[in-house]
mmJSON file of the N, C-alpha and C atoms, coordinates in Angstrom:
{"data_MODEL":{"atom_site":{
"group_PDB":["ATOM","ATOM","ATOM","ATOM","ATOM","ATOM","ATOM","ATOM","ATOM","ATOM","ATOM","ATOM","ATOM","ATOM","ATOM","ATOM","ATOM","ATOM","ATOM","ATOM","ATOM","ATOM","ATOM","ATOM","ATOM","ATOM","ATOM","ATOM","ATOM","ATOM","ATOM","ATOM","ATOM","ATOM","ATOM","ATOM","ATOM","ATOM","ATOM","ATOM","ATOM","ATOM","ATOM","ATOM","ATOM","ATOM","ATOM","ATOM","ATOM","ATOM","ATOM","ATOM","ATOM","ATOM","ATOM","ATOM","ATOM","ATOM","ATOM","ATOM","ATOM","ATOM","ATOM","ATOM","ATOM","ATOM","ATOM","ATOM","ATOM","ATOM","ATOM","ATOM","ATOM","ATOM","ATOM","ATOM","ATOM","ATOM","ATOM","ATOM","ATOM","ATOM","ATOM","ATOM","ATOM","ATOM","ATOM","ATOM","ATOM","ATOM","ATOM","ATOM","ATOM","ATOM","ATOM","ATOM","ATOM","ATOM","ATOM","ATOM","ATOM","ATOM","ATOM","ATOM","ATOM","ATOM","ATOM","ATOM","ATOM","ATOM","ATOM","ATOM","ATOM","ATOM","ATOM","ATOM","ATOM","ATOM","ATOM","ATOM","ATOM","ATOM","ATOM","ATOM","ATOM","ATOM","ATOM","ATOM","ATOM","ATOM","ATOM","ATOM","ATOM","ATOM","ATOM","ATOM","ATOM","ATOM","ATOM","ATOM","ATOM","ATOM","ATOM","ATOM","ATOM","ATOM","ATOM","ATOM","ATOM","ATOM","ATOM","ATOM","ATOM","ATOM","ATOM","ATOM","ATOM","ATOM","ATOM","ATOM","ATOM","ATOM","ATOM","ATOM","ATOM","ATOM","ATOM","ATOM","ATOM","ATOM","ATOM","ATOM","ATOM","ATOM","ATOM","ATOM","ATOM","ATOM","ATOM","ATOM","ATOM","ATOM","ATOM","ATOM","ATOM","ATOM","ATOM","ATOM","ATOM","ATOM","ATOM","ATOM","ATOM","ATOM","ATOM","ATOM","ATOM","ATOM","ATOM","ATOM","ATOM","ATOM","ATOM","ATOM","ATOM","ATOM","ATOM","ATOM","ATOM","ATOM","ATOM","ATOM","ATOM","ATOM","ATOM","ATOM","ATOM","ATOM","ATOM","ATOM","ATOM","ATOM","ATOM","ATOM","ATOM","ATOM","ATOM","ATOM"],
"id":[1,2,3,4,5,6,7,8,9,10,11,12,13,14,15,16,17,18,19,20,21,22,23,24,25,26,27,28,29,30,31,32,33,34,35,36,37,38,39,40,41,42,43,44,45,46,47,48,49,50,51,52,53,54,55,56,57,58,59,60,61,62,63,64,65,66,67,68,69,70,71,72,73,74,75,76,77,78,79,80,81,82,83,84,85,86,87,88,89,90,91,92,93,94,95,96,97,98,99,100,101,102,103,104,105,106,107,108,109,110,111,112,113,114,115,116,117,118,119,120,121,122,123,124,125,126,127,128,129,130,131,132,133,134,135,136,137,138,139,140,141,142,143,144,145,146,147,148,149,150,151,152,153,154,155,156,157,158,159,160,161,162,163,164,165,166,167,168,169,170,171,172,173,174,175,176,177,178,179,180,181,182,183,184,185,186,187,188,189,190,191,192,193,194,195,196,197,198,199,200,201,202,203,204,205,206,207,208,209,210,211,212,213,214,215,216,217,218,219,220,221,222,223,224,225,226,227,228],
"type_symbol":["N","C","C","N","C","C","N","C","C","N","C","C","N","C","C","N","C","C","N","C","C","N","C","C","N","C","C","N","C","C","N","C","C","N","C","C","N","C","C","N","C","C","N","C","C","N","C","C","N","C","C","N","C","C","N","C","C","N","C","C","N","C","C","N","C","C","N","C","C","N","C","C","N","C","C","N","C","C","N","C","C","N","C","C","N","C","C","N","C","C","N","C","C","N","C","C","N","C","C","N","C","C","N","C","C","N","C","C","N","C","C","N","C","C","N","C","C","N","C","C","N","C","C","N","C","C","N","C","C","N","C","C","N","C","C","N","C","C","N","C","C","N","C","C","N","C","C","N","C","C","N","C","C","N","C","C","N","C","C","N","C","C","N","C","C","N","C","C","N","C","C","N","C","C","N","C","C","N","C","C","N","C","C","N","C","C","N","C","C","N","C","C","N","C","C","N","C","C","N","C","C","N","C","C","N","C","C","N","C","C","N","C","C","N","C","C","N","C","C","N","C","C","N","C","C","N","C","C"],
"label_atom_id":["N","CA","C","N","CA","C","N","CA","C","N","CA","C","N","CA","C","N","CA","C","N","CA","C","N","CA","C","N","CA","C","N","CA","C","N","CA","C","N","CA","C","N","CA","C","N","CA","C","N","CA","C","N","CA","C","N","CA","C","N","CA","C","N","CA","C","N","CA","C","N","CA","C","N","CA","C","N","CA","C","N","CA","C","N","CA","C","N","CA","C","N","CA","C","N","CA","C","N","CA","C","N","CA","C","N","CA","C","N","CA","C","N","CA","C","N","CA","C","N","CA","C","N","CA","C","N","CA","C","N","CA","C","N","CA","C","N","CA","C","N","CA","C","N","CA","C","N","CA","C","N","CA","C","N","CA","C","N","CA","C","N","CA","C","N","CA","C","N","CA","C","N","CA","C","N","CA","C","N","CA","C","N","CA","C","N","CA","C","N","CA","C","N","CA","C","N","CA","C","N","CA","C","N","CA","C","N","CA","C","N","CA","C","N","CA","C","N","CA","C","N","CA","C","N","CA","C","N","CA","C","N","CA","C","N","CA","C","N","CA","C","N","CA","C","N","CA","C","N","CA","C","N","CA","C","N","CA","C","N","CA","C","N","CA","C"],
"label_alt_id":[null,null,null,null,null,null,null,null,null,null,null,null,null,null,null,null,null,null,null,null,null,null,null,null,null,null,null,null,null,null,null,null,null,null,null,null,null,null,null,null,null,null,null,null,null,null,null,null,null,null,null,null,null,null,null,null,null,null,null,null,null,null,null,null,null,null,null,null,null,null,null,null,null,null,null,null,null,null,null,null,null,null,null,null,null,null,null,null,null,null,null,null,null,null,null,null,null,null,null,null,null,null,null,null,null,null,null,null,null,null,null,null,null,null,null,null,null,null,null,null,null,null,null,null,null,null,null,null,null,null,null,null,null,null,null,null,null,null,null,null,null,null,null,null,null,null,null,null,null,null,null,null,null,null,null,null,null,null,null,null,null,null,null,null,null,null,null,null,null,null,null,null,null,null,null,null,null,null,null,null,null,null,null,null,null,null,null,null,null,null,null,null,null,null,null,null,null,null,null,null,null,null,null,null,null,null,null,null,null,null,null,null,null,null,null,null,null,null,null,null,null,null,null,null,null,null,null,null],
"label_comp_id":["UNK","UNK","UNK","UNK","UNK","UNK","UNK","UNK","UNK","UNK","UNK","UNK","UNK","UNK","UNK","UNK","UNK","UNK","UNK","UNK","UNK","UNK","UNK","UNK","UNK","UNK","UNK","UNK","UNK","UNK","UNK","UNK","UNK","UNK","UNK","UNK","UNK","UNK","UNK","UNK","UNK","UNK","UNK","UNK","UNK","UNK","UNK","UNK","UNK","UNK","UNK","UNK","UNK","UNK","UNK","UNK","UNK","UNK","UNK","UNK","UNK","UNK","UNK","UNK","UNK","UNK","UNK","UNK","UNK","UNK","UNK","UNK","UNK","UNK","UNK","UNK","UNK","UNK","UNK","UNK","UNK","UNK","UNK","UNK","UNK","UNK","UNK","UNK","UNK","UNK","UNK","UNK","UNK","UNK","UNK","UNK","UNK","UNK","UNK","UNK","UNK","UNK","UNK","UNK","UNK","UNK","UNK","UNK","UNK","UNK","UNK","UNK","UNK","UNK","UNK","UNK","UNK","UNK","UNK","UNK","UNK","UNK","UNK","UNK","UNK","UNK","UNK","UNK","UNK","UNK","UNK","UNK","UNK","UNK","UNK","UNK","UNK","UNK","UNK","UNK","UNK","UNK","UNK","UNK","UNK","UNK","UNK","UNK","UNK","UNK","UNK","UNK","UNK","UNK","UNK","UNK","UNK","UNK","UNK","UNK","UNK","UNK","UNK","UNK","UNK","UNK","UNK","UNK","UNK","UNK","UNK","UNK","UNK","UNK","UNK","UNK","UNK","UNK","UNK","UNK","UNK","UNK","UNK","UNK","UNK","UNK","UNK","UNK","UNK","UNK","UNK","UNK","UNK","UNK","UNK","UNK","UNK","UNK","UNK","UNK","UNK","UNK","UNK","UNK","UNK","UNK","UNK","UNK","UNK","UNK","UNK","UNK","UNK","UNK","UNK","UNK","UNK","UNK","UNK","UNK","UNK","UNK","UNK","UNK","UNK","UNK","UNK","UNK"],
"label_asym_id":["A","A","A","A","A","A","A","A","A","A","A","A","A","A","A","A","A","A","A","A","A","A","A","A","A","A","A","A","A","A","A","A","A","A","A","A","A","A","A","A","A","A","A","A","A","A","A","A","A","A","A","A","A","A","A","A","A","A","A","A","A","A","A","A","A","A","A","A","A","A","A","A","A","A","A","A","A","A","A","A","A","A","A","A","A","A","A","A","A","A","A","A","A","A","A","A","A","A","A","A","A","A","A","A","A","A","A","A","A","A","A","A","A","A","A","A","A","A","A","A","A","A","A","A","A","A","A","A","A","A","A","A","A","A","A","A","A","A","A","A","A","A","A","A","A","A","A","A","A","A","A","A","A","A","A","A","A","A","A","A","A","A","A","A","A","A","A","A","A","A","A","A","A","A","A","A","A","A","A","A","A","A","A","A","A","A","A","A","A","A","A","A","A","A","A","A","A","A","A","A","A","A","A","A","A","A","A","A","A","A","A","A","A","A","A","A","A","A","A","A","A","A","A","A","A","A","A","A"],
"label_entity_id":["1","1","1","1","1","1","1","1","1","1","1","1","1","1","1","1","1","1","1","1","1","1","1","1","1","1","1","1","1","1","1","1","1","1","1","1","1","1","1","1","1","1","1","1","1","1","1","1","1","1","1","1","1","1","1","1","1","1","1","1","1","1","1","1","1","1","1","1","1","1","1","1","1","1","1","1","1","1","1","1","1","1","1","1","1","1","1","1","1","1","1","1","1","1","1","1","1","1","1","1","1","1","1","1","1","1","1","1","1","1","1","1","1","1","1","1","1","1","1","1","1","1","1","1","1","1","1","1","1","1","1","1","1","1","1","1","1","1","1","1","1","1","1","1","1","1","1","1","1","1","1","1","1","1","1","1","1","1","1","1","1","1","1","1","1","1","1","1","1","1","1","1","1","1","1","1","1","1","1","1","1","1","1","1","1","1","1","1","1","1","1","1","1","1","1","1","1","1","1","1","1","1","1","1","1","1","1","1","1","1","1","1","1","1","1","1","1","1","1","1","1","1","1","1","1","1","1","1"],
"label_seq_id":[1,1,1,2,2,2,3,3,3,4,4,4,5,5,5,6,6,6,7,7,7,8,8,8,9,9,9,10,10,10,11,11,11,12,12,12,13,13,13,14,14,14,15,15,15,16,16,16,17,17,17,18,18,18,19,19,19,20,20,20,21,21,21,22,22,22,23,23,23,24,24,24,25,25,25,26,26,26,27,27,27,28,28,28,29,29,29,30,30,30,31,31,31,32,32,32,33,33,33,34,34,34,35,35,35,36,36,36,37,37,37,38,38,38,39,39,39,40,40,40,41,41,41,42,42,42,43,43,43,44,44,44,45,45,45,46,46,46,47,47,47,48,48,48,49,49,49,50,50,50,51,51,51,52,52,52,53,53,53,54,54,54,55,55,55,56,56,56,57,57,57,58,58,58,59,59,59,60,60,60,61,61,61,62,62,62,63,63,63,64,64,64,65,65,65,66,66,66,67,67,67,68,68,68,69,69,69,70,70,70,71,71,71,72,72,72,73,73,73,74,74,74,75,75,75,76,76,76],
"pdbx_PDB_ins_code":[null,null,null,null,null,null,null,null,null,null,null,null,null,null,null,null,null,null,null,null,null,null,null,null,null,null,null,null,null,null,null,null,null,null,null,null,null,null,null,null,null,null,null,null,null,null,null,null,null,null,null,null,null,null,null,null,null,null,null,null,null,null,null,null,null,null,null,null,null,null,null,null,null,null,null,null,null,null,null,null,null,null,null,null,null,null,null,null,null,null,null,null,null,null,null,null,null,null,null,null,null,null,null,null,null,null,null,null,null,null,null,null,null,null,null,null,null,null,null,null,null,null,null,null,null,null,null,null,null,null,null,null,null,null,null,null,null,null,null,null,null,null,null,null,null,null,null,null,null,null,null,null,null,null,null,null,null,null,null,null,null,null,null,null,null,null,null,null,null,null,null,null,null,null,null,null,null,null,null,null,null,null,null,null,null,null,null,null,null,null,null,null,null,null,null,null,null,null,null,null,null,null,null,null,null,null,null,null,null,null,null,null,null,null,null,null,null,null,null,null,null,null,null,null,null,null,null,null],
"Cartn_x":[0.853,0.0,0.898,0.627,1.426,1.087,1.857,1.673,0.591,0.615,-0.62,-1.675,-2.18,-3.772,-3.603,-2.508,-2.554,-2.979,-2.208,-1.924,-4.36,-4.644,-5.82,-6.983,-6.638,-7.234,-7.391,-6.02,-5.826,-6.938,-6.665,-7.648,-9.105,-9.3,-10.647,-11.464,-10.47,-10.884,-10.566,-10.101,-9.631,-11.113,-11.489,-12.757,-13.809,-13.703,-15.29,-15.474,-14.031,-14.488,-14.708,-14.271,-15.016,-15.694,-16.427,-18.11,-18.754,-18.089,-18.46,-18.262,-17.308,-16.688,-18.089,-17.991,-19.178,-20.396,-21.064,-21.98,-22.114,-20.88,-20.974,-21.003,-20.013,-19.554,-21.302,-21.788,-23.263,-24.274,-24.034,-25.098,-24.632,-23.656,-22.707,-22.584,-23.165,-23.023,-24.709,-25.602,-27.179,-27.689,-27.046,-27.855,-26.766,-25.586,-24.513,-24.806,-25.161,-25.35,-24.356,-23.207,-22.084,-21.925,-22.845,-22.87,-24.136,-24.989,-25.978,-25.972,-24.696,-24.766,-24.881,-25.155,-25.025,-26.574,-27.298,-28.452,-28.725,-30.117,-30.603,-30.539,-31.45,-31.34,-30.22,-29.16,-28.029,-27.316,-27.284,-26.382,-27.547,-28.366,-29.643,-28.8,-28.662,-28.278,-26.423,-25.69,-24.456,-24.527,-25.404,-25.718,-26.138,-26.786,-27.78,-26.946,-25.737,-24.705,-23.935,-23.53,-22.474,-23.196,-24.303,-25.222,-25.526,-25.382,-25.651,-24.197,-23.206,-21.953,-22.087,-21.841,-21.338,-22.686,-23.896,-24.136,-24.069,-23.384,-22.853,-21.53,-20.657,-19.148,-19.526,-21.252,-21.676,-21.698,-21.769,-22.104,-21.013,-19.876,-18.402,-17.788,-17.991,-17.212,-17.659,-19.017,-19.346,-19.009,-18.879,-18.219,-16.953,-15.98,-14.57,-13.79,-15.174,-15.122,-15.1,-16.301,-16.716,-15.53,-14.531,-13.938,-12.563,-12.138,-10.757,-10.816,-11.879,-11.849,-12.479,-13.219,-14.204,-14.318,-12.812,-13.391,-12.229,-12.318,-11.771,-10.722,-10.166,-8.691,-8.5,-9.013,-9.58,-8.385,-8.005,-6.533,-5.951,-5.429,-3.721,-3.438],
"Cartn_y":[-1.173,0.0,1.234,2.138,3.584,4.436,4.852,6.437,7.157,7.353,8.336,8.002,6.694,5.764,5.598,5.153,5.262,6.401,7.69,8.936,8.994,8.411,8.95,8.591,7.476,6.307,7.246,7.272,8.017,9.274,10.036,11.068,10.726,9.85,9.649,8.775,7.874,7.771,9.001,9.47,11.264,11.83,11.737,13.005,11.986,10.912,10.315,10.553,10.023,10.532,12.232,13.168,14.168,14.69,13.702,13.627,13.777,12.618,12.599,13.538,14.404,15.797,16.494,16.829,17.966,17.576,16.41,16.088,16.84,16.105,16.21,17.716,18.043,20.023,20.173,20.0,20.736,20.634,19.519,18.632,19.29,20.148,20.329,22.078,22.651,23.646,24.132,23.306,23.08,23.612,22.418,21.592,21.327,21.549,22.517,22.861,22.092,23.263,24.089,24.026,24.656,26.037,26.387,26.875,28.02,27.683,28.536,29.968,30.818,32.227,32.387,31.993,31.996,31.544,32.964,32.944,31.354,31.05,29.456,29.687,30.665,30.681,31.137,32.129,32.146,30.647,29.85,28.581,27.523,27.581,26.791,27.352,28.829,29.265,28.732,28.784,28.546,26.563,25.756,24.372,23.832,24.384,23.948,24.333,25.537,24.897,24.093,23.604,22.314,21.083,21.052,20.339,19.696,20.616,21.157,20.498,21.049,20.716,19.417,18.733,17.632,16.608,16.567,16.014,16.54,17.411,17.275,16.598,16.771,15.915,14.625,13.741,12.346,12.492,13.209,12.89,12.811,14.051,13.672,12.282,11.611,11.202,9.37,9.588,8.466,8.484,9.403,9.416,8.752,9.594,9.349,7.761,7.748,5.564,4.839,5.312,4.612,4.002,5.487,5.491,5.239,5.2,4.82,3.244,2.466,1.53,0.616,0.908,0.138,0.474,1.112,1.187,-0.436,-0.584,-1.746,-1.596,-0.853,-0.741,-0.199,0.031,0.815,1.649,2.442,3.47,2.813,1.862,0.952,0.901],
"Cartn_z":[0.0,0.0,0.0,-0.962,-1.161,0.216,0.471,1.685,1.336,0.145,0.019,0.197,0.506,0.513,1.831,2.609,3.778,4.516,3.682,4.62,4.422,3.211,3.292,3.55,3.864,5.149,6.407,6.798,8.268,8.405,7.608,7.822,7.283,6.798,6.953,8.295,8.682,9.752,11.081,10.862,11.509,11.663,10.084,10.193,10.621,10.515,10.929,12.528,13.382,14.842,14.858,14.304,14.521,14.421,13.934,13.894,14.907,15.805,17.319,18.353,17.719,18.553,17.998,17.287,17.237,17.436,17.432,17.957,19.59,19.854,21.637,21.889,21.583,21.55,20.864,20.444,20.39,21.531,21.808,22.682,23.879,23.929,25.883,25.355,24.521,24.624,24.879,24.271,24.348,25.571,26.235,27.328,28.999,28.68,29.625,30.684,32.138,33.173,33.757,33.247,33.487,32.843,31.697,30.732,30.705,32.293,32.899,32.405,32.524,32.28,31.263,30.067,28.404,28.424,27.678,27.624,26.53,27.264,26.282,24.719,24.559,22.986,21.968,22.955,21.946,21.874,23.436,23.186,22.149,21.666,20.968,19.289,19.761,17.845,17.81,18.801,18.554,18.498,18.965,18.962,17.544,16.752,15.881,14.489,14.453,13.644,13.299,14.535,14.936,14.424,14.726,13.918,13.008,12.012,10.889,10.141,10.677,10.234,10.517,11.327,11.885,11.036,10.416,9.252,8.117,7.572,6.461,6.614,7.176,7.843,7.236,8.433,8.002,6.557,5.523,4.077,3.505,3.887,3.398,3.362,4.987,5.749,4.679,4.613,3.821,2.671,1.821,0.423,0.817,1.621,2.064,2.09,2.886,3.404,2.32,1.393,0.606,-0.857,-0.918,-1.821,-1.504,0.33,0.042,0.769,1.331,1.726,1.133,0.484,-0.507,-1.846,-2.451,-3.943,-4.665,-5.254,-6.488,-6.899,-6.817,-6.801,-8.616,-9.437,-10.702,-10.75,-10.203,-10.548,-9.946,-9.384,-9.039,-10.033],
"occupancy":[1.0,1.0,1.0,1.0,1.0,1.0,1.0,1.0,1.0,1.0,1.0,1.0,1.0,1.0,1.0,1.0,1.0,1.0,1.0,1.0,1.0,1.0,1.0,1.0,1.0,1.0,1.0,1.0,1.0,1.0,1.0,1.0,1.0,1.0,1.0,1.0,1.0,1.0,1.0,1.0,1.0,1.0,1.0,1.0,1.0,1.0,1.0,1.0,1.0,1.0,1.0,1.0,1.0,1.0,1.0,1.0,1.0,1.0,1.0,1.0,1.0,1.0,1.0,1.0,1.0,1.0,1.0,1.0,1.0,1.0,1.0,1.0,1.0,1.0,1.0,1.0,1.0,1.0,1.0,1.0,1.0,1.0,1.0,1.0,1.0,1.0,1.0,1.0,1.0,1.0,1.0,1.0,1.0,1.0,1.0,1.0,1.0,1.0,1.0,1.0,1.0,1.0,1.0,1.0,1.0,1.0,1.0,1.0,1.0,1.0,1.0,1.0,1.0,1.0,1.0,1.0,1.0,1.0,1.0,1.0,1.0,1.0,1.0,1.0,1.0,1.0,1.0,1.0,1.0,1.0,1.0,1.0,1.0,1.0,1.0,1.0,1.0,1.0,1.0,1.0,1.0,1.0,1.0,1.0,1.0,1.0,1.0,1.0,1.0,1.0,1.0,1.0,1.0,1.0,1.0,1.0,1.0,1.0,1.0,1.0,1.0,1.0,1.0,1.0,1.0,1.0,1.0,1.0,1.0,1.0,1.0,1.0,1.0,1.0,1.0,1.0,1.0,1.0,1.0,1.0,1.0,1.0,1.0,1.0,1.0,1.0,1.0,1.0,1.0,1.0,1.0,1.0,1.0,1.0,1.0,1.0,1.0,1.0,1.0,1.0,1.0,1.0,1.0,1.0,1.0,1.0,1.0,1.0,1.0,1.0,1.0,1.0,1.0,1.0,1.0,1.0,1.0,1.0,1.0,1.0,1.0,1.0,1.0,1.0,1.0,1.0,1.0,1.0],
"B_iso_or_equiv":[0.0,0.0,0.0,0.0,0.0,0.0,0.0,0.0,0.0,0.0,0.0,0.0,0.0,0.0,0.0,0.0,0.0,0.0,0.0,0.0,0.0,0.0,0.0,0.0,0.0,0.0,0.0,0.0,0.0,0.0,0.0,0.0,0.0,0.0,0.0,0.0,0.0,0.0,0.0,0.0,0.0,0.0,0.0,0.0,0.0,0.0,0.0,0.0,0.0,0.0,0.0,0.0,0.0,0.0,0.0,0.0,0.0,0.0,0.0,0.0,0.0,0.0,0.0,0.0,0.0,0.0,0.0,0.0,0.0,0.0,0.0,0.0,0.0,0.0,0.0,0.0,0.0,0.0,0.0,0.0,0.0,0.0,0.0,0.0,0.0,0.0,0.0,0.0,0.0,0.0,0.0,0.0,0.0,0.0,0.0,0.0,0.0,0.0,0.0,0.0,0.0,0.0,0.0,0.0,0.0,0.0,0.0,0.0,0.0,0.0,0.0,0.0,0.0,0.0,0.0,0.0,0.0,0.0,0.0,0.0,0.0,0.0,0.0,0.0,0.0,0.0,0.0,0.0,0.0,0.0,0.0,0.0,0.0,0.0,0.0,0.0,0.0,0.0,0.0,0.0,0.0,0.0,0.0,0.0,0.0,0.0,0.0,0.0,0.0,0.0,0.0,0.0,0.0,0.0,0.0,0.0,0.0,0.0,0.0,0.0,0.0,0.0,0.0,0.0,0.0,0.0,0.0,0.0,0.0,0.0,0.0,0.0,0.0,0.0,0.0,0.0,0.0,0.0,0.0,0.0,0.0,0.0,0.0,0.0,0.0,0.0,0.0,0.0,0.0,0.0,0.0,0.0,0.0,0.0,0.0,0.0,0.0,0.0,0.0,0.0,0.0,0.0,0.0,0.0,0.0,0.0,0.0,0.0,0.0,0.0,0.0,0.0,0.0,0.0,0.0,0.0,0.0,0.0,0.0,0.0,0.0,0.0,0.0,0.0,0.0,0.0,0.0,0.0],
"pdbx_formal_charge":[null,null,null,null,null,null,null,null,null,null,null,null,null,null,null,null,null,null,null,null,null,null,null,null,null,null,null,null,null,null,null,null,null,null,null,null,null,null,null,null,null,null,null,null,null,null,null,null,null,null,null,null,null,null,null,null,null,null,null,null,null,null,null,null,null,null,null,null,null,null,null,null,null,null,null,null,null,null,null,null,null,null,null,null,null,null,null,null,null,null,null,null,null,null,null,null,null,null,null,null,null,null,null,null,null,null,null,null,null,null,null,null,null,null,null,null,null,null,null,null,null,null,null,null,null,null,null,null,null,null,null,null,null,null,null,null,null,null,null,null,null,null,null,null,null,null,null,null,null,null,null,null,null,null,null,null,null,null,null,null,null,null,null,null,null,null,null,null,null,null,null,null,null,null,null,null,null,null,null,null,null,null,null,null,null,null,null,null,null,null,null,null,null,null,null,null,null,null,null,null,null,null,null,null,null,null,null,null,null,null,null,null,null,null,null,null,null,null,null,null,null,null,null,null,null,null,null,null],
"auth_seq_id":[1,1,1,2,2,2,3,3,3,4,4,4,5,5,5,6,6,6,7,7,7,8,8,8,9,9,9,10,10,10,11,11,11,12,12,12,13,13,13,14,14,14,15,15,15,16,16,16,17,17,17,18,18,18,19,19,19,20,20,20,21,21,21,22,22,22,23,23,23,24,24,24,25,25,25,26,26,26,27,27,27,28,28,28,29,29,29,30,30,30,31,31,31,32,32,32,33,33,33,34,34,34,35,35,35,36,36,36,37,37,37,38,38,38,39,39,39,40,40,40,41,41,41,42,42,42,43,43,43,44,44,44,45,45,45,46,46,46,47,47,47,48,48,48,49,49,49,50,50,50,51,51,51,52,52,52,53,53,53,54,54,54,55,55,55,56,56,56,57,57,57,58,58,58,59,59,59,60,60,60,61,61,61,62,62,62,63,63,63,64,64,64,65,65,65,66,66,66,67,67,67,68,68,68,69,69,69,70,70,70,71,71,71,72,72,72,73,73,73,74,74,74,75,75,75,76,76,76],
"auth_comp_id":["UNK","UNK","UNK","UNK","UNK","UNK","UNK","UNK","UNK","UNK","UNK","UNK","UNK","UNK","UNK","UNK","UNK","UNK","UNK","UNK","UNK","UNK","UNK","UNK","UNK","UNK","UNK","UNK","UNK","UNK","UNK","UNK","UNK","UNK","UNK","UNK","UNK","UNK","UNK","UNK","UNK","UNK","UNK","UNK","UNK","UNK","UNK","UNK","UNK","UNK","UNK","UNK","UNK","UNK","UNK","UNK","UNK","UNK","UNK","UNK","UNK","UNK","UNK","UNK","UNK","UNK","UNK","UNK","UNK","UNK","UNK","UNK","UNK","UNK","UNK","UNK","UNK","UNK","UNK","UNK","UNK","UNK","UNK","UNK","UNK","UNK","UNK","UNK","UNK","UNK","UNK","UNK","UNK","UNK","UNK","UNK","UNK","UNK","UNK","UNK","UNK","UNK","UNK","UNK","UNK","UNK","UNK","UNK","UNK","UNK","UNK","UNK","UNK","UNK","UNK","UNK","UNK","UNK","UNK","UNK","UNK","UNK","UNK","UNK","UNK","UNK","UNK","UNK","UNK","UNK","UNK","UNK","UNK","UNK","UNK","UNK","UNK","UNK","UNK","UNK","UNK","UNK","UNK","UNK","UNK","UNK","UNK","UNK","UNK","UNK","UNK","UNK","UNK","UNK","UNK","UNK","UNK","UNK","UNK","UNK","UNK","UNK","UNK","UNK","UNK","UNK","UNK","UNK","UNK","UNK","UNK","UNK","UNK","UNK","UNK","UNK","UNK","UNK","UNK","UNK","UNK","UNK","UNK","UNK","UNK","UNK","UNK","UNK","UNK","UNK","UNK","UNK","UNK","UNK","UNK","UNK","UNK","UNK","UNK","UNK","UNK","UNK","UNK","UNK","UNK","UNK","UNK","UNK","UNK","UNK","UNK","UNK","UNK","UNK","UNK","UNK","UNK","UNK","UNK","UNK","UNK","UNK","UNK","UNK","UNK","UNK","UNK","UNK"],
"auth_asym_id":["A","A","A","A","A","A","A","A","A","A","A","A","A","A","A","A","A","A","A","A","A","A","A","A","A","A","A","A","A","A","A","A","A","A","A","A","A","A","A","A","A","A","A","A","A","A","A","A","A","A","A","A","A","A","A","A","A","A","A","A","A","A","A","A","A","A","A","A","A","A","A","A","A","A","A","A","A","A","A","A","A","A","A","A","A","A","A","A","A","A","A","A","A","A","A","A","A","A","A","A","A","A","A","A","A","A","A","A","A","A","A","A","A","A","A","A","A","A","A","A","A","A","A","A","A","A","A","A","A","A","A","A","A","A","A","A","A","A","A","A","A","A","A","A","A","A","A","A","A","A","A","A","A","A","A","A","A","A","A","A","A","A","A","A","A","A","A","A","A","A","A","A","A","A","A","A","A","A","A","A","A","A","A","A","A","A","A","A","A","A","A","A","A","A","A","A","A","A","A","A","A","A","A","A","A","A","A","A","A","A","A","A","A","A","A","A","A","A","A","A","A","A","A","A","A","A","A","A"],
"auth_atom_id":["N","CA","C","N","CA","C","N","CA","C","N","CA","C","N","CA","C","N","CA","C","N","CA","C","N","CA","C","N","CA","C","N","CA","C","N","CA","C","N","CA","C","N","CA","C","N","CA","C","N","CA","C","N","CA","C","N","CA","C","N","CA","C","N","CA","C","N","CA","C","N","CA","C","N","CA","C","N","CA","C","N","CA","C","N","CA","C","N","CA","C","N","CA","C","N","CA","C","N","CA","C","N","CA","C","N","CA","C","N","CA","C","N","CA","C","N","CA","C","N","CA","C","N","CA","C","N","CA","C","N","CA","C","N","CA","C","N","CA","C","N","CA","C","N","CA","C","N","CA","C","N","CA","C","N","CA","C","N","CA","C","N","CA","C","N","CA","C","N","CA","C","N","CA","C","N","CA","C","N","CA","C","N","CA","C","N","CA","C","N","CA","C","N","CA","C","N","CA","C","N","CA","C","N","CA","C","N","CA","C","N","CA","C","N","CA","C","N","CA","C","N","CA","C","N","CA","C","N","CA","C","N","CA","C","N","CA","C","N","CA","C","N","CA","C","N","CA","C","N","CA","C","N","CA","C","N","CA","C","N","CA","C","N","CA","C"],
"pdbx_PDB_model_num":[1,1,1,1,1,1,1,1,1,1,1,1,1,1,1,1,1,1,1,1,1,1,1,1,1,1,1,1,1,1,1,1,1,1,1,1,1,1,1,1,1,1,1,1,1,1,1,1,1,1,1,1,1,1,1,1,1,1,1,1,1,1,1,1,1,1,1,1,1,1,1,1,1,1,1,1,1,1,1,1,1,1,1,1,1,1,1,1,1,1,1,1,1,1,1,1,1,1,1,1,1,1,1,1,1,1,1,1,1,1,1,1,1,1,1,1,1,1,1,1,1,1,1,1,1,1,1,1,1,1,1,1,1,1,1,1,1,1,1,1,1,1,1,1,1,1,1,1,1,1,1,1,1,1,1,1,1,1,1,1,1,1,1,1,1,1,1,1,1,1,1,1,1,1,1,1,1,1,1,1,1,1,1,1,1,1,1,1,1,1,1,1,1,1,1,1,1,1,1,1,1,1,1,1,1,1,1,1,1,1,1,1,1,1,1,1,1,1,1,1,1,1,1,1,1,1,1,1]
}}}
């Protein structure tokens, strides 16, 4: 296997867990009781981007998979 399929492996499994980062970082900026002094609805508008991002990420992240772990090997 070349470095470069490796190197792009790595970061695809890279971006799929940070999927899980921004999930969470939304969900703990939401719903946070630590996070009390930060009026609800600005932390609701700063939550619901992360969101937002973090499934489009899932749509990348599945292209990503799809094509460096599961394609046929067609350009070797």
């Amino acid at each position: 296997m070349d470095s470069r399929k490796l190197y792009d492996r790595f970061f695809t499994i890279f971006g799929t867990m940070m999927i899980f980062f921004y999930f969470f970082l939304a969900y703990f900026v939401m719903f946070s009781p630590s996070l009390d002094h930060i009026d609800k609805p600005l932390r609701i508008m700063m939550g619901i981007p992360m969101i937002a991002y973090g499934l489009y990420r899932i749509t990348v992240s599945y292209r990503k998979i799809k094509e460096n772990f599961f394609d046929d090997g067609k350009d070797e």
